[in-house]
N, C-alpha and C positions, 0 to 999 in steps of 0.2 A: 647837444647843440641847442641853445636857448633860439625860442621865439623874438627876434629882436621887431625892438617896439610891437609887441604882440596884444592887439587890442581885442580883437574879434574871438568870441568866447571856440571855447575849444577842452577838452573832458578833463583835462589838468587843472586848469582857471573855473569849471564851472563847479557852482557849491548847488546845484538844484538838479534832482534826480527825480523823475515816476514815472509810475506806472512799476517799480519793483520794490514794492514795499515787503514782500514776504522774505525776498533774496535778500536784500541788509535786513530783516532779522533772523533769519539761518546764519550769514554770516555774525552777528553779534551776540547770538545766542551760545554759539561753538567756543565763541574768544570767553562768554562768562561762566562759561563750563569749562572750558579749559580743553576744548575740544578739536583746537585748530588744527585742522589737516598745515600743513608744510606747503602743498603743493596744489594751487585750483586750475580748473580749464574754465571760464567763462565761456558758452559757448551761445548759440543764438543770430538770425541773418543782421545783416550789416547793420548800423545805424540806429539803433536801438536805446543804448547806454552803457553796455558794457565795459567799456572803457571808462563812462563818470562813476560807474560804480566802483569798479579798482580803484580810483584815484581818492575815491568817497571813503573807501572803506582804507587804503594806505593811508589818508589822513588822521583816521580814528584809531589806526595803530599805533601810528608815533607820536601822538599827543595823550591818550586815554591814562587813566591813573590804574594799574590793575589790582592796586589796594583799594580799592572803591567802586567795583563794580557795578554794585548796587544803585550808583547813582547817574548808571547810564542805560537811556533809554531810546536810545536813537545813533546811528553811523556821523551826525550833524557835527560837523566843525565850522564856527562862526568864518566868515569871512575875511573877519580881522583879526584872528588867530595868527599868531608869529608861524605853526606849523605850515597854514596852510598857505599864508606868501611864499614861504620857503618850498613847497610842496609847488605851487604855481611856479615859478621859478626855476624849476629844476636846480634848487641850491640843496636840498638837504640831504645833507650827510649820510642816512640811512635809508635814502632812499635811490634804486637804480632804475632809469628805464632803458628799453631794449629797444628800438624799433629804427625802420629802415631811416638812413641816414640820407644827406640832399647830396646830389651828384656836384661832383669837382665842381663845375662852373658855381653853381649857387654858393657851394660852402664857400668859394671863395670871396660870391658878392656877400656872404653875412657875415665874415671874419670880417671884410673889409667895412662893411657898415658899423660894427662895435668897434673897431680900432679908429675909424674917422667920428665915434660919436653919435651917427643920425641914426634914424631910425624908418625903417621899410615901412610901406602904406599897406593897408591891408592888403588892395588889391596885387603888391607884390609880395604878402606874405605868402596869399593864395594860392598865387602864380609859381611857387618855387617848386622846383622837382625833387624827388626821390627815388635814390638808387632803386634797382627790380627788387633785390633781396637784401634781406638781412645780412649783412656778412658777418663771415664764422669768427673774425678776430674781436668785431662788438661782442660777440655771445662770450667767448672768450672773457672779454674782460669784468665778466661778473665774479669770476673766482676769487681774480682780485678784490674785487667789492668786498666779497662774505669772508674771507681769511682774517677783516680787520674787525676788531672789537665796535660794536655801537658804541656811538657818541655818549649814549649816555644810561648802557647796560641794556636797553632794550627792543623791540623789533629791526629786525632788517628789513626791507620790503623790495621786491624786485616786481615790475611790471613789463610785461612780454608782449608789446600791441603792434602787429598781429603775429601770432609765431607762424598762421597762415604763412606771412612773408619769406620763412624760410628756404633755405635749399637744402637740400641732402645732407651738406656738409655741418649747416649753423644748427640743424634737427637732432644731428649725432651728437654736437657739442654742448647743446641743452639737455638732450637725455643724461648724459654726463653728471650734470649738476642735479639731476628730481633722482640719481639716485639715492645719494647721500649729503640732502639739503642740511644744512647744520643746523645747531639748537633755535631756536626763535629768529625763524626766516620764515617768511611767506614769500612766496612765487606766483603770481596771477598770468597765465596765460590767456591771450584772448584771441579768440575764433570764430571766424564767421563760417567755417567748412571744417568741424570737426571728424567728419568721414574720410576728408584727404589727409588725415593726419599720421603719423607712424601707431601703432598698435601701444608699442612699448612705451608711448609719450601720456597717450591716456589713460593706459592703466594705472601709472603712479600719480595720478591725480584726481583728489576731488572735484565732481562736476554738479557745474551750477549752470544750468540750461534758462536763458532770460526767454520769455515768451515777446514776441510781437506786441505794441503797445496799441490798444484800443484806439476807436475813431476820436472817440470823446477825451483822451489823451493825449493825441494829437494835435486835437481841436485847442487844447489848453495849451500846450507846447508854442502853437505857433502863433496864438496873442500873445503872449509871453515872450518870442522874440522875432517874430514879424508883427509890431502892434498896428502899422499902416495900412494891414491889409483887410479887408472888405469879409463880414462874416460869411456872405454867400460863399465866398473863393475859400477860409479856412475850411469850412466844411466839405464842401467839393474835393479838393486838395490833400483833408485829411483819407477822404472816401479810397482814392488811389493808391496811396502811399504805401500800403502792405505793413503797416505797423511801425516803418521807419522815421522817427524824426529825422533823422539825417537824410532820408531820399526826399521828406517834407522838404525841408531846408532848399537840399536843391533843387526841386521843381521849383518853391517859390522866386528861387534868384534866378532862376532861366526862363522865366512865362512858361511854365510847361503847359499850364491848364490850357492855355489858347494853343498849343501843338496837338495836345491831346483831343481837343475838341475837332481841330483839321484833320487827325488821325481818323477819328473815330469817325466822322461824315465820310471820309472817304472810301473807309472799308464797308461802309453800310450803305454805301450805294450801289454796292454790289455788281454785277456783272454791268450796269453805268454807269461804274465812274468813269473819268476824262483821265485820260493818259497824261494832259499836260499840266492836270494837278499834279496825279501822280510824279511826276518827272519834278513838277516845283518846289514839292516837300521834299523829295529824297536831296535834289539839289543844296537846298540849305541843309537838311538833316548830314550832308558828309560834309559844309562847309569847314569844321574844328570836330578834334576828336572828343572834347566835350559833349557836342548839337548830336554825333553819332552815338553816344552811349546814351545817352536821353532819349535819341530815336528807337533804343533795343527796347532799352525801358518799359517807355509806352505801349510798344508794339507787342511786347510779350503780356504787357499789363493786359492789352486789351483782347487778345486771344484767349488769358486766364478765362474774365469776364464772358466772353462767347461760349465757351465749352461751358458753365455754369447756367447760361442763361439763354441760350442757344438749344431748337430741336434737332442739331445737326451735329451733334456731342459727337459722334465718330469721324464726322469732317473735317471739323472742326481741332480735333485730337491731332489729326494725321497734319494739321500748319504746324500745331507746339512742335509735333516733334520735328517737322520740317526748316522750321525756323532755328532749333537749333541746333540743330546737324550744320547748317549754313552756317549762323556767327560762327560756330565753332572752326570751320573749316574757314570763314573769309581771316579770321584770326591765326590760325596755326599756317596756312597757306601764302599770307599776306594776300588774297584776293582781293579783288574792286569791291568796293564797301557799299557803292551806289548801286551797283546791278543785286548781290545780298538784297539789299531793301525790295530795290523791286522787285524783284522774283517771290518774294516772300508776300508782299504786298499786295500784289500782282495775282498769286494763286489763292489768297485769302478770302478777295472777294469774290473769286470764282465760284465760292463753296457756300457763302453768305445765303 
């Protein structure tokens, strides 16, 4: 299903990757050796790049000359390459992606929008849902895909983002395919929790583990595409983020720094703080499910930080793992999301 009117960059459309400069050259080293495994697991926490790099490196497969090896020294495909519009597009031919589909309502406001012509604003690009899982009829339909001949004698490329997404069923019908990948196919799995994954899915694949991206990385990342923003606040902002441009990203579109800072005063005032702060942050923190995963965010963020930097390292321990024993249970339970915070919040500073 294409991105209709799809402006806002996204790891398909974008041609700029770092912070993984050794990972594209493992990967280009293999392809001029001739060394290409069939089948990768990208693995690595969320937000990272792993997915600009599959798309990076599908680019360099189905455009690359493999009579001329020699004359490449980089994954880089220009921008104005015919591959990589087509590759931005989801139009070309040899290539598949896999990943969770928009639920009934939405597909049918974006069929409807490309049959009337217009085209979605970003903010309702953003806004649109996607089914829980992958379904086993999309995995399905890659056999299809690989039984036909390339367009033009050469790679296939399939990208799997996230197989995370799967269920039991879409898991089975992937293993299916990394057993007997056909001749010049590549498979890119990509994982943010490659320990939850079937045993049998990673053994038949090459793995390429992306490290978390430096502050200073980060720091580059977000002039790059938040340019409005105030150097104090990149650097700040990158400090938090755990290596993710992507959780950058969204702190930057949500003011996290200013949640984070009302966070952190409040836990560090320890056995005073005001209960009707308390009560005012959690209030907004469950107003959308957004404000609440921003709230786990921060709040796990900033307990990391205490146990590191805290003389109460065993106190300290005993919130991480309190906190999430809670999400976990307000999530599998459907529990009040507001009482979670507090209670988490609540006992944190108790120990401060």
């Amino acid at each position: 299903m294409p991105e209709v009117g799809e402006t806002y960059i996204t790891p398909r459309t974008n041609p700029f990757l770092l912070g993984h400069e050794e990972a594209e050259k493992f990967l280009l080293d293999a392809w001029k050796n001739n060394s290409l495994h069939n089948s990768w697991l990208f693995s690595g926490i969320e937000g990272i790049g792993k997915a600009t790099l599959a798309y990076k490196f599908a680019r360099f497969l189905l455009s690359a000359d493999q009579t001329k090896k020699e004359q490449y020294t980089s994954l880089d495909i220009p921008p104005d390459d015919k591959v990589f519009k087509l590759v931005a597009n989801n139009s070309h031919p040899d290539l598949k992606i896999i990943e969770r589909d928009y639920t009934d309502t939405d597909r049918k406001k974006i069929l409807k929008a490309i049959k009337d012509g217009e085209q979605l604003s970003d903010e309702e690009l953003q806004g649109l849902k996607r089914s829980a899982f992958i379904r086993v009829d999309d995995v399905r339909t890659i056999n299809e895909f690989l039984s036909k001949r390339s367009s033009q004698d050469g790679w296939r490329v399939v990208i799997v983002d996230s197989i995370d997404d799967m269920n039991a069923s879409s898991a089975n019908a992937i293993l299916k395919i990394l057993e007997e990948p056909p001749h010049k196919t590549v498979l890119m799995l990509i994982s943010h929790n490659p320990n939850r994954l079937l045993p049998t899915i990673k053994s038949r694949c090459a793995k390429l583990n992306l490290k978390p991206l430096s502050d200073a990385n980060l720091a580059s990342l977000l002039r790059r595409y938040r340019p409005e923003m105030k150097e104090n606040e990149i650097k700040e902002l990158a400090a938090i983020c755990s290596g993710s441009i992507g959780k950058a990203l969204n702190y930057a579109d949500n003011n996290a720094l200013a949640r984070y800072h009302e966070l952190e005063k409040l836990i560090m005032s320890g056995n005073a703080f005001k209960l009707s702060d308390l009560l005012n942050f959690c209030d907004r923190a469950v107003a959308d499910e957004d404000s609440y995963e921003l709230a786990k965010s921060l709040l796990l963020k900033i307990i990391r930080q205490l146990i590191h930097q805290s003389g109460k390292i065993e106190e300290i321990s005993e919130s991480w793992d309190e906190a999430l024993k809670i999400f976990n249970e307000t999530e599998s339970l459907n529990l009040d999301k507001k009482q979670a915070l507090i209670t988490i919040i609540s006992n944190l500073c108790k120990r401060i």
